[in-house]
N, C-alpha and C positions, 0 to 999 in steps of 0.2 A: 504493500500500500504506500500511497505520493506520502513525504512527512504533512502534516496540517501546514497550511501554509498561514493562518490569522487564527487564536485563542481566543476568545474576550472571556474575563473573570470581574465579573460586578453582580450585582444583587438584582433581580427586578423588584418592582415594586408595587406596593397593591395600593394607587393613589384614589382617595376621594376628593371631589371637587365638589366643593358647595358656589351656587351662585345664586342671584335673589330669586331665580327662576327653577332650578334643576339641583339635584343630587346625583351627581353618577360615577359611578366605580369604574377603575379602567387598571390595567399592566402599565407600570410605566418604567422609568429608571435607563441609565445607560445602554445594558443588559439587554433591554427588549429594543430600545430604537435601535441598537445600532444591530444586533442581529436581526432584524427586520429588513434593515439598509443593503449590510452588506452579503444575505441570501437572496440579492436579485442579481447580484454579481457571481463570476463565474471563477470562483476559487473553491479550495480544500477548508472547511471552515468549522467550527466546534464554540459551542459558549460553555463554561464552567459558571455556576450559580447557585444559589443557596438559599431556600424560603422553607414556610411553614408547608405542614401535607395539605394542610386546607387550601392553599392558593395554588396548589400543581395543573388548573385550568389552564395558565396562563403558559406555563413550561407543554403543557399537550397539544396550544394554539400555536407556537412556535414550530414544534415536530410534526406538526399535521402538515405545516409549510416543509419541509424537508431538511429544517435544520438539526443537525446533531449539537442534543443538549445532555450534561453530567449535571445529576443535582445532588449538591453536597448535603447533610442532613445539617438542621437548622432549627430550633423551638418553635423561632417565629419570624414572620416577614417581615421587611421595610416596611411602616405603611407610614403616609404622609396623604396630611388633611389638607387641603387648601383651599381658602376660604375666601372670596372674592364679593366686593361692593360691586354698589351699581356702575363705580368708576372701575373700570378693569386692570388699571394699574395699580389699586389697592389691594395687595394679597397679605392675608394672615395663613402664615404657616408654622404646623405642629406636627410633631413626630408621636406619631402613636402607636408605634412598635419598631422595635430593632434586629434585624438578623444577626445570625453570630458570624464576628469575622472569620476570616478565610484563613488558613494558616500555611506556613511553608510544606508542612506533612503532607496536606492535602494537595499539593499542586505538586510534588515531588517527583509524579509518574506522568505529567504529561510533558510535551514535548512541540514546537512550533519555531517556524520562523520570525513569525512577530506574536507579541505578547500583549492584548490592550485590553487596559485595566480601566476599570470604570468606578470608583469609589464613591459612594453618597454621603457618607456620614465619615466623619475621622478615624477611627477607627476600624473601619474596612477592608484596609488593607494594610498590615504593620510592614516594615522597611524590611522586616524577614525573609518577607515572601517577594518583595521586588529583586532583593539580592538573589535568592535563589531563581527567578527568572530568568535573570540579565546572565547569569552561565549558562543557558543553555539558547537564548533566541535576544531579539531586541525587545527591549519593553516600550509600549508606547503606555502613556498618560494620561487622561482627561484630569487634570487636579483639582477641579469643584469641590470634591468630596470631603478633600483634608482642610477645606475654611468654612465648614462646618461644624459644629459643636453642638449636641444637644444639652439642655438643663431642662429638667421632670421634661416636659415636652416640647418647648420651645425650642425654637433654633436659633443659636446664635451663631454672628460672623465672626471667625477667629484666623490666624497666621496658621500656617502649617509648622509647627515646632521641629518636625526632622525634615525638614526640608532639603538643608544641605547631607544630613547624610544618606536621605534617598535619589537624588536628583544627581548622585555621578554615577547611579546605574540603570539613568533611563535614557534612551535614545531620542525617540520623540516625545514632545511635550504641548499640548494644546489646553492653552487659557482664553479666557475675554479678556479684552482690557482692565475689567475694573480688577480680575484675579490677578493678572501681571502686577497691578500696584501693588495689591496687598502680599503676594510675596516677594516684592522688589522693593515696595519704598519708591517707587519713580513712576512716573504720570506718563513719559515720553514713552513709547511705545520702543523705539531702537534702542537706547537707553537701557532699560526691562531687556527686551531681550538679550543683549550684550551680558547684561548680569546673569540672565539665567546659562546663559551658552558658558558662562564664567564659573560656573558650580557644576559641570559638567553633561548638559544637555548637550546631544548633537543634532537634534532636528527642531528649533522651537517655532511652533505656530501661535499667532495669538490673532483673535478674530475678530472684526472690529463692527460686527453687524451689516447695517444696509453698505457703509463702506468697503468693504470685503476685508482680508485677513494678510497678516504679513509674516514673512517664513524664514528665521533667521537658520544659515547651515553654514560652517567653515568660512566666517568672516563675511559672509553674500548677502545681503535682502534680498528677499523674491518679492514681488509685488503683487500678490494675487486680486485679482478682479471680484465685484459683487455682480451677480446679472440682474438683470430687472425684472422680478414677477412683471407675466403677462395678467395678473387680477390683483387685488388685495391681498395681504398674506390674510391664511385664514386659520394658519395655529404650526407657530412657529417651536413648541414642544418637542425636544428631538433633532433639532436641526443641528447641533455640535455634533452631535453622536450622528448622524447622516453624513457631514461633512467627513470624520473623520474615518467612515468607511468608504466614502471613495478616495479620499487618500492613500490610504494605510492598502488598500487592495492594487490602486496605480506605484506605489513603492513598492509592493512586493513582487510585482509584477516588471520591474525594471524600469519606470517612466522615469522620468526627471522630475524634480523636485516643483516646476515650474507648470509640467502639465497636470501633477498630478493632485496642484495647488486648484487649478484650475477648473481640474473635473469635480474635485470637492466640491466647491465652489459649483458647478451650476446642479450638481446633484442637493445641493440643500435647496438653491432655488426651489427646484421639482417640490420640495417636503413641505415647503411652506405656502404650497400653492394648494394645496389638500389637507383635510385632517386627517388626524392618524400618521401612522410610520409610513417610510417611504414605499410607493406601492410600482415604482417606474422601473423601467428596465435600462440596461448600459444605452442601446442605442436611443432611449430615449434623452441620457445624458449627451451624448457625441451631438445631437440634431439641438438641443437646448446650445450647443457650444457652436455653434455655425452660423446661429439666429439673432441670439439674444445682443442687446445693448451692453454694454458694460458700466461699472462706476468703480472709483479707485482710490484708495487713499494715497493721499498725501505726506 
């Protein structure tokens, strides 16, 4: 058998959305977008994950799509409340269950070219299990997860406190801007990344929204483009975690660093032009990348 050529190990999550209208339960977390994403793509592919028996719906909608999933045992889910006003950019969110992290034991016997981690909560993922990764494949990152802190159920924003001693065994690294500050201390976006490529990242991404994302590798900025939704975005949930499986699949697969910024890049478009996970095919990315307008930072 081919080795796995992409792992992802992150949690899904069983999220409740409250809004003045609706109540509804949904899969959410790294874990499902991005295995979502990148089983429309044509790789060797595998998620490692870990929830309550109760929430196994969500791991049997996944494998019904034909993805191969390992569910590590777990007391209980992620779940996350979020609680939304009639202003939608007012959200209250609460943590109302925790899965057990992951540990180095448990990932001991697998085996991949790339490695991408999806952590929600700090906790998640100890620098155990990144070292023990990074010997056997590259690790890639989303680091949302470790400037999270819960208290009883809130969520607070906090620093990633091993930052530097996990960050010289991960190869790729994808932040927002506002995460770049808050592990860097610096607003300027090349600036941040310099810092981070300075604690031993070798791929960092950091993404700047409708502006698109910038890709710091061996002293280079890449410049990657945003394209322009053809409608309103209509739920933009999942689109890092989409972005970073048309990446992470265009790098394993041999692109440059610049197309495969690129294809991220019009592949979130696709996500946030639809609700739900990405439901598009490659050629429907190629055809978004021969059409679309572009926008760019500066």
């Amino acid at each position: 058998m081919d080795r796995t050529e992409i792992i992802c190990i992150g949690h899904i999550t069983h999220d409740k959305v409250v809004t003045p209208r609706s109540v509804v339960h949904m899969a959410g977390g790294t874990a499902f977008y991005f295995s979502n994403a990148v089983s429309r793509l044509p790789l060797h592919y595998k998620l490692v994950t870990a929830l309550a028996p109760a929430d196994m719906a969500s791991v049997e909608e996944l494998r019904a799509r034909g993805i191969d999933v390992t569910v590590l045992p777990s007391a209980d889910t992620v779940f996350f409340e979020n609680i939304y006003s009639e202003n939608q950019d007012h959200r209250t969110q609460r943590v109302i269950g925790q899965a057990d992290p992951f540990t180095a034991q448990q990932v001991q016997d697998i085996d991949a070219a790339v490695f991408h981690l999806g952590p929600l909560l700090a906790g998640d993922i100890p620098v155990e299990v990144i070292r023990s990764l990074a010997a056997k494949g590259k690790v890639s990152l989303d680091a949302q997860g470790y400037l999270r802190k819960v208290k009883g159920q809130d969520v607070l924003a906090i620093d990633w406190t091993d930052k530097i001693k996990a960050l010289c065994y991960v190869h790729t690294l994808k932040v927002n801007e506002s995460e770049m500050a808050v592990l860097t201390g610096q607003s300027d976006v090349r600036k941040g990344a310099k810092m981070l490529a300075a604690w031993g990242v070798k791929e960092v991404i950091i993404t700047l929204g409708s502006m698109g994302s910038v890709i710091y590798c061996q002293k280079t900025f890449y410049t990657i483009p945003a394209y322009i939704p053809n409608i309103a975005v209509i739920d933009a949930t999942g689109c890092g975690d989409t972005y970073m499986a048309g990446y992470l699949y265009q790098r394993v697969k041999g692109a440059s660093i610049q197309h495969a910024g690129e294809f991220a890049a019009a592949m979130a478009t696709l996500k946030i032009e639809g609700s739900g996970p990405f439901t598009g095919t490659q050629d429907d990315v190629l055809s978004l990348l021969s059409s679309r307008k572009q926008q760019v930072y500066r």
